[in-house]
LOBAVEX-736567 format. One record per residue (C-alpha): residue number from 1; residue in one letter; x, y, z. Coordinates in Angstrom, 2 decimals, decimal comma. Layout:
LOBAVEX-736567
ATOM   nr  rest       px       py       pz
ATOM  NUM     A        X        Y        Z
...
//
This chain:
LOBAVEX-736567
ATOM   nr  rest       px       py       pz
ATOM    1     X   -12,70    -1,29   -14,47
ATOM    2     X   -11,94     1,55   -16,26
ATOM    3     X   -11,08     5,15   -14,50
ATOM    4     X   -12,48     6,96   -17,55
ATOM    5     X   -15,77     9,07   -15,87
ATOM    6     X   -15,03     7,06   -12,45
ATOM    7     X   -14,48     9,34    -8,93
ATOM    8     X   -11,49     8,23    -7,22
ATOM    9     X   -10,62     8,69    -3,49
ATOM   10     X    -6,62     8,68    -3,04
ATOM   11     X    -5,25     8,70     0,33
ATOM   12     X    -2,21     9,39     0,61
ATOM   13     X    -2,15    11,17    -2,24
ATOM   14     X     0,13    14,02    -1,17
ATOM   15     X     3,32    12,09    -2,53
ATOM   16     X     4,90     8,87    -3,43
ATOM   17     X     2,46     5,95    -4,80
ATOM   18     X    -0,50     8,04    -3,95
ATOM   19     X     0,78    11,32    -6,23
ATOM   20     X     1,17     9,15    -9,14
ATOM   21     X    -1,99     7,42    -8,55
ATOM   22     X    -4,10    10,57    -8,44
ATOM   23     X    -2,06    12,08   -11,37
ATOM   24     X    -2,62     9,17   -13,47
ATOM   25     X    -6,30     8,78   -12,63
ATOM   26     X    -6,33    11,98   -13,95
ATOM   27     X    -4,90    11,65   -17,50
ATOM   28     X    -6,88     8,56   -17,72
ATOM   29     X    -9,72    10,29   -17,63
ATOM   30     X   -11,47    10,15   -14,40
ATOM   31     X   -14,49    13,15   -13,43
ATOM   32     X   -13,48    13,33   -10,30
ATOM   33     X   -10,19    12,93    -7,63
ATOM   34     X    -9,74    13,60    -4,31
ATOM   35     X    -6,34    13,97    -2,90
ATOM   36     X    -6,04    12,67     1,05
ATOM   37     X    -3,22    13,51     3,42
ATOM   38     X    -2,28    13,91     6,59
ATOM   39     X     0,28    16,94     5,12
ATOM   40     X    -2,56    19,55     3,79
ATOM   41     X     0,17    21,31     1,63
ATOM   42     X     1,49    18,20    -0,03
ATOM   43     X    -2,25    17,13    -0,91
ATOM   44     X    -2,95    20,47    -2,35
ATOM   45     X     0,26    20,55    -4,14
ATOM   46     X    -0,79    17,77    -6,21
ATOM   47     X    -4,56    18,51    -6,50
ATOM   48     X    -3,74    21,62    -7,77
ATOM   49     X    -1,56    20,27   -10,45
ATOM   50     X    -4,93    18,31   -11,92
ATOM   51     X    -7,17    20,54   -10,66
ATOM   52     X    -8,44    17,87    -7,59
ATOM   53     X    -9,72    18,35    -4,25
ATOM   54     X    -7,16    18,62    -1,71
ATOM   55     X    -8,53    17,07     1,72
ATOM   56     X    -5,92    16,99     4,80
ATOM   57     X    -7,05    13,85     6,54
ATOM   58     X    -5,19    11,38     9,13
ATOM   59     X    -6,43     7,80     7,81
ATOM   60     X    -6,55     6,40    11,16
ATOM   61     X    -9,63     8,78    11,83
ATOM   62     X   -12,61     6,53    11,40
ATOM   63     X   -15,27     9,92    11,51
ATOM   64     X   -13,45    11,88     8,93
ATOM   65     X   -12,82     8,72     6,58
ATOM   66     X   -16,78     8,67     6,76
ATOM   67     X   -17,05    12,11     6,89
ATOM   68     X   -14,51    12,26     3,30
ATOM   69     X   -16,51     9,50     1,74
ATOM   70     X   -20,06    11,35     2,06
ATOM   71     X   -18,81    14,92     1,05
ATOM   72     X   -17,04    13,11    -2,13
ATOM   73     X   -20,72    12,09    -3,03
ATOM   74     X   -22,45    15,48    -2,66
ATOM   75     X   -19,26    16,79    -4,45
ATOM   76     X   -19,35    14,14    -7,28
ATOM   77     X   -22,84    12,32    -6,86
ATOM   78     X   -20,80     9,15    -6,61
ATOM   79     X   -18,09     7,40    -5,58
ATOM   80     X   -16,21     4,23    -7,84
ATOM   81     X   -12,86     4,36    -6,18
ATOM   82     X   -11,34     4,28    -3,05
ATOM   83     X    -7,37     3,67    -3,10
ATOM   84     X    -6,60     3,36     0,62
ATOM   85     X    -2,70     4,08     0,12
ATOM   86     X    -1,45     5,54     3,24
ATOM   87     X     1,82     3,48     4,68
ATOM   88     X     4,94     4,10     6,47
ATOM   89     X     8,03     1,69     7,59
ATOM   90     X    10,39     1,58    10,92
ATOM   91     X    12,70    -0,76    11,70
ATOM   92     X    12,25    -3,71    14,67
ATOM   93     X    11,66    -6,89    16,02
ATOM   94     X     9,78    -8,18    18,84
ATOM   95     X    11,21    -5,48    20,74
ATOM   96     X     9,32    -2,65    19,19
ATOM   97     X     7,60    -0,45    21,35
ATOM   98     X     3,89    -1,13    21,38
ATOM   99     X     2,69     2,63    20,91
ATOM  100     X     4,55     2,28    17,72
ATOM  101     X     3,40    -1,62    16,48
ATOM  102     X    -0,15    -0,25    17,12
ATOM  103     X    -0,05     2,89    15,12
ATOM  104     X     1,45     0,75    12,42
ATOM  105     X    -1,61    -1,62    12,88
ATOM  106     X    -3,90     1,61    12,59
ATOM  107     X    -2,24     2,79     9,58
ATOM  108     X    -1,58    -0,60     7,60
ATOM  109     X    -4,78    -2,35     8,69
ATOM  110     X    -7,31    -0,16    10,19
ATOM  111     X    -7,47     2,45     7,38
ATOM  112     X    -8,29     0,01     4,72
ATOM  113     X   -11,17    -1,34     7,02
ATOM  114     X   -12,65     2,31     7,75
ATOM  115     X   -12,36     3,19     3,76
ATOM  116     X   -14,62    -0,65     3,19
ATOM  117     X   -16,67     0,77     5,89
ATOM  118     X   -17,45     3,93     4,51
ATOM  119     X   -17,32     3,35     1,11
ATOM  120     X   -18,97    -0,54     0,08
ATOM  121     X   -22,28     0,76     0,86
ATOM  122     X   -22,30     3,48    -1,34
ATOM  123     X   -20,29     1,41    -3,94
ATOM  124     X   -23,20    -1,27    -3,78
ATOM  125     X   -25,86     0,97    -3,87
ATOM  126     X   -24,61     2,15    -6,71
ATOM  127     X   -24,44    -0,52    -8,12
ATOM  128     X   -20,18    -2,09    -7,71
ATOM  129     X   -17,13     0,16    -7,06
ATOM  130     X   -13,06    -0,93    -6,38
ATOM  131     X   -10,75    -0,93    -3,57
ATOM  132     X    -7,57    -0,72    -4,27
ATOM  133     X    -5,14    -0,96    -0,92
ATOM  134     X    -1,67    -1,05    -0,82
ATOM  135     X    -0,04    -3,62     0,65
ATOM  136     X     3,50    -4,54     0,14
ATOM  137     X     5,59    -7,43    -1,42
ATOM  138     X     6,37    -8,11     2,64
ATOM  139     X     2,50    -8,98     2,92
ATOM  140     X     3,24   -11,88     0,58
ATOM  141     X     6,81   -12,69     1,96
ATOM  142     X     8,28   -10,29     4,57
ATOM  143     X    10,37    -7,55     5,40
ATOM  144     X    14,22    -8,62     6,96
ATOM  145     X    14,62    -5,98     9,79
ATOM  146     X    10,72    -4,59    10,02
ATOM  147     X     8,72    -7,32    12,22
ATOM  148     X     5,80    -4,25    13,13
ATOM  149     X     5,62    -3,66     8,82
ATOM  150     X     5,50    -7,37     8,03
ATOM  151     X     2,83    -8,28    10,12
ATOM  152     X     0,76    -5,28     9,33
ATOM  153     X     0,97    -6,17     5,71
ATOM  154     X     0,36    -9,87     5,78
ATOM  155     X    -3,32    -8,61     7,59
ATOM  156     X    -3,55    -6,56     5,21
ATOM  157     X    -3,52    -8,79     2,30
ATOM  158     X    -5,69   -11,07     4,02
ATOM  159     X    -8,25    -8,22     5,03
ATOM  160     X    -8,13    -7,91     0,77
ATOM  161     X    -9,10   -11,18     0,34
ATOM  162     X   -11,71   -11,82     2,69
ATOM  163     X   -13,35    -8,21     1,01
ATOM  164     X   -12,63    -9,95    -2,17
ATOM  165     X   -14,52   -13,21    -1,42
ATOM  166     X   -16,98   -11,33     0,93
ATOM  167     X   -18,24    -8,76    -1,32
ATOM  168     X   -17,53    -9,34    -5,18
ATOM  169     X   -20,92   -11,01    -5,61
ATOM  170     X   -22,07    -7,27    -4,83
ATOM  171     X   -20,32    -5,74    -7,35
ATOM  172     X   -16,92    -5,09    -5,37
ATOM  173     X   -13,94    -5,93    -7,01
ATOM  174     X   -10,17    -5,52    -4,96
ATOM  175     X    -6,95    -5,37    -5,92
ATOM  176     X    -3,74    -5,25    -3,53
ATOM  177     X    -0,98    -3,42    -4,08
ATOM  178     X     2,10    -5,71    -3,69
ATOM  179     X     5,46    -3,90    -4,89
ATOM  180     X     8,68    -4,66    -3,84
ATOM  181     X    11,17    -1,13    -3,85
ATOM  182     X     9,36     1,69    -5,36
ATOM  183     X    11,14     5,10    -4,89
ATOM  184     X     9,06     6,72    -2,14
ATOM  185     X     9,80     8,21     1,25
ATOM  186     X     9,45     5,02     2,38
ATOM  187     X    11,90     3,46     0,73
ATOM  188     X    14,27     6,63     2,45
ATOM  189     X    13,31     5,27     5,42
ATOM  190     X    13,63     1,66     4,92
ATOM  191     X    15,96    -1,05     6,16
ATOM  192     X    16,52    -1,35     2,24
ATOM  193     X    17,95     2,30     2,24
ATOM  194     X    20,39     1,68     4,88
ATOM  195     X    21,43    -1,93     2,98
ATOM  196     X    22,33     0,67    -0,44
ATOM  197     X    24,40     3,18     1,84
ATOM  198     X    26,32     0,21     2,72
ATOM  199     X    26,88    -0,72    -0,74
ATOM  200     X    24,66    -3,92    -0,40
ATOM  201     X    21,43    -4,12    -1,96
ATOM  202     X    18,57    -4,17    -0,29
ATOM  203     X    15,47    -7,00     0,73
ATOM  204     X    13,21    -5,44    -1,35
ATOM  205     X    15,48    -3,57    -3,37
ATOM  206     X    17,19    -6,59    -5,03
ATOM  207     X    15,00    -6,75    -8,36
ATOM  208     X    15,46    -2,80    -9,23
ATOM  209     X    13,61     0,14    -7,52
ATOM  210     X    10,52     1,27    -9,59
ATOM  211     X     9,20     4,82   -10,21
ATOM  212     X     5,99     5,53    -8,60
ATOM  213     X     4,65     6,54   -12,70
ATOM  214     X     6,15     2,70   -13,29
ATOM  215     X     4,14     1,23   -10,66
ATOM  216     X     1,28     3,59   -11,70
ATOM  217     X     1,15     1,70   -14,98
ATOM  218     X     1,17    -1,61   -13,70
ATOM  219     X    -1,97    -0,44   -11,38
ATOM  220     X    -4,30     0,60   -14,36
ATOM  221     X    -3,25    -2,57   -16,01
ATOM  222     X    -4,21    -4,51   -13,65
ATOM  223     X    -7,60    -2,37   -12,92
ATOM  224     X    -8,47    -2,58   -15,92
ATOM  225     X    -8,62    -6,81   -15,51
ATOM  226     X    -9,53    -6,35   -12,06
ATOM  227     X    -6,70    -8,61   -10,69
ATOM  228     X    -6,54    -8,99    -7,09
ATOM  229     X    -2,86    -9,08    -6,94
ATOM  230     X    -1,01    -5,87    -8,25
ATOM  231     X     3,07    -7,10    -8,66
ATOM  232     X     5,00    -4,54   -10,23
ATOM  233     X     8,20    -6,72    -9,62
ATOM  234     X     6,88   -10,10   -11,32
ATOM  235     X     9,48   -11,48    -9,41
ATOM  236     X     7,25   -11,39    -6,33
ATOM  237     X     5,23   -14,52    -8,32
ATOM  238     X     7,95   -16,49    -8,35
ATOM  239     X     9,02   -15,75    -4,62
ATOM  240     X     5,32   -17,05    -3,69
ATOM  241     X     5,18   -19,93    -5,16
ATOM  242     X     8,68   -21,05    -3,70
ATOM  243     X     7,43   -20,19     0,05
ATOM  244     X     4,14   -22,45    -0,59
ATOM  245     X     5,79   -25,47    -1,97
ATOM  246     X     8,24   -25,53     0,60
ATOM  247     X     7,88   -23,19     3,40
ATOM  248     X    10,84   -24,56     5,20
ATOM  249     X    13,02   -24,37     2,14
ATOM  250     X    11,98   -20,35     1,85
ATOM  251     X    12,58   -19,65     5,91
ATOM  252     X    16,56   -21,23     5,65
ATOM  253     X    17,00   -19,55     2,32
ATOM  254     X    15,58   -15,64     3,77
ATOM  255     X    17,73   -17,09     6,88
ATOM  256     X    21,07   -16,77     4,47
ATOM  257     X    19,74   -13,62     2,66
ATOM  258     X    19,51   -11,97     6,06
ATOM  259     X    23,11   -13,02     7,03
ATOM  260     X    24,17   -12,01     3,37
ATOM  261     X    23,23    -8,54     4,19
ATOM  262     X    24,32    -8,09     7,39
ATOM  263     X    27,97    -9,88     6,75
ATOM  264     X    29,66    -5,86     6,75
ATOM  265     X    27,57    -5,43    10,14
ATOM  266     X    28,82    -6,05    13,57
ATOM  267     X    25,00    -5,81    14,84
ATOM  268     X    21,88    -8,03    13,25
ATOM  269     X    18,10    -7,72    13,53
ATOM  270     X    18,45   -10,94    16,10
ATOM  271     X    20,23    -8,48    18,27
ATOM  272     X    17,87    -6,17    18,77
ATOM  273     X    16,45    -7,33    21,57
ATOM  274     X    19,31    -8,49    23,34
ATOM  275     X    21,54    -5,57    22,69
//
């Protein structure tokens, strides 16, 4: 696809991946954007910068995804993109508290469900449209000291697929979002983050940390072939195919990689739960 004369929905659009996102959508041309985020300010910030619409929205909020995707289409008469974007990380294991491993189910799996909700119908009756959800390169792999993250992302790349296979004879095409470390507030907040103020590098921070413009270039490439998988790191293809020729293999060699990171540390993720 090509964004040129498309409408694009961004959510979380007030910063990180989603800024750049809207921003570039923008230069390349699209007739419409709308920035989504739960900080108002933030999404007005950057709609204002490429003169957007700024909509302060909670992506867990099933009625105002609908409610976003039917003003965008009285605004714009259409709708040809939805880039459900919207992500956070904490740390944990199986001790997480479930209040938390929920929201990060609501967030990381729910949203993109609500935006297919809302927005395929429209999409088909128009006559195709693109998702484009972000994921994660833990989706694919995982994420060493995030169990709540990695599981949320796996569904989420599988919630991709079956939207891929489900719908693409009606005109839908999706691509997921796969990066490894892209410099975001996530990545502040990461397990990654704490690995660099250690000196160590991180899990995901290993094969460089991208810009979100960098990964923003990747994207349109890959739009514009409509490729399901979006890997800014093209190490991430090589990572894959290890894990499914020998899943073992990959489990005792992210076993060492773990230990390698933790060697300066007198407490592990495996002692979470019995600290």
């Amino acid at each position: 696809m090509q964004i040129k004369d498309k409408v694009a929905i961004v959510t979380g659009g007030g910063s990180g991946i989603g800024e750049a996102l809207a921003k570039r959508f923008h230069d390349e041309g699209a007739s419409g954007v709308v920035v989504v985020d739960r900080d108002g300010s933030n999404a007005e910030r950057v709609a204002q910068t490429i003169g957007a619409t700024a909509v302060e929205l909670d992506v867990t909020d099933e009625a105002g995804i609908v409610d976003l995707v039917n003003q965008t289409v009285k605004d714009h008469g259409t709708l040809d993109i939805f880039v459900s974007n919207a992500g956070y990380v904490t740390q944990g294991g199986v001790e997480a508290d479930n209040d938390e491993i929920q929201r990060m189910w609501e967030v990381h799996v729910m949203s993109h469900i609500y935006a297919a909700r809302a927005s395929i119908p429209v999409m088909v009756a128009n006559g195709g449209g693109y998702l484009l959800n972000t994921a994660s390169a833990a989706g694919l792999l995982t994420q060493l000291g995030s169990m709540q993250y990695s599981i949320t992302k796996a569904a989420a790349v599988s919630l991709g697929e079956f939207l891929a296979i489900t719908y693409g004879e009606r005109g839908i095409r999706v691509s997921m979002l796969c990066p490894q470390a892209v410099e975001t507030n996530i990545l502040a907040n990461s397990p990654d983050r704490l690995d660099q103020d250690r000196g160590t590098p991180g899990s995901a921070a290993g094969d460089g940390v991208l810009t979100a413009e960098q990964l923003a270039d990747t994207v349109i490439g890959c739009m514009t072939e409509e490729r399901f998988l979006v890997l800014p790191h093209p190490e991430v293809q090589t990572y894959r195919e290890r894990k499914a020729n020998d899943v073992d293999r990959w489990i005792s060699g992210m076993q060492r990689f773990q230990s390698q990171l933790f060697a300066d540390s007198d407490f592990t993720p495996a002692d979470w739960l019995l600290s």
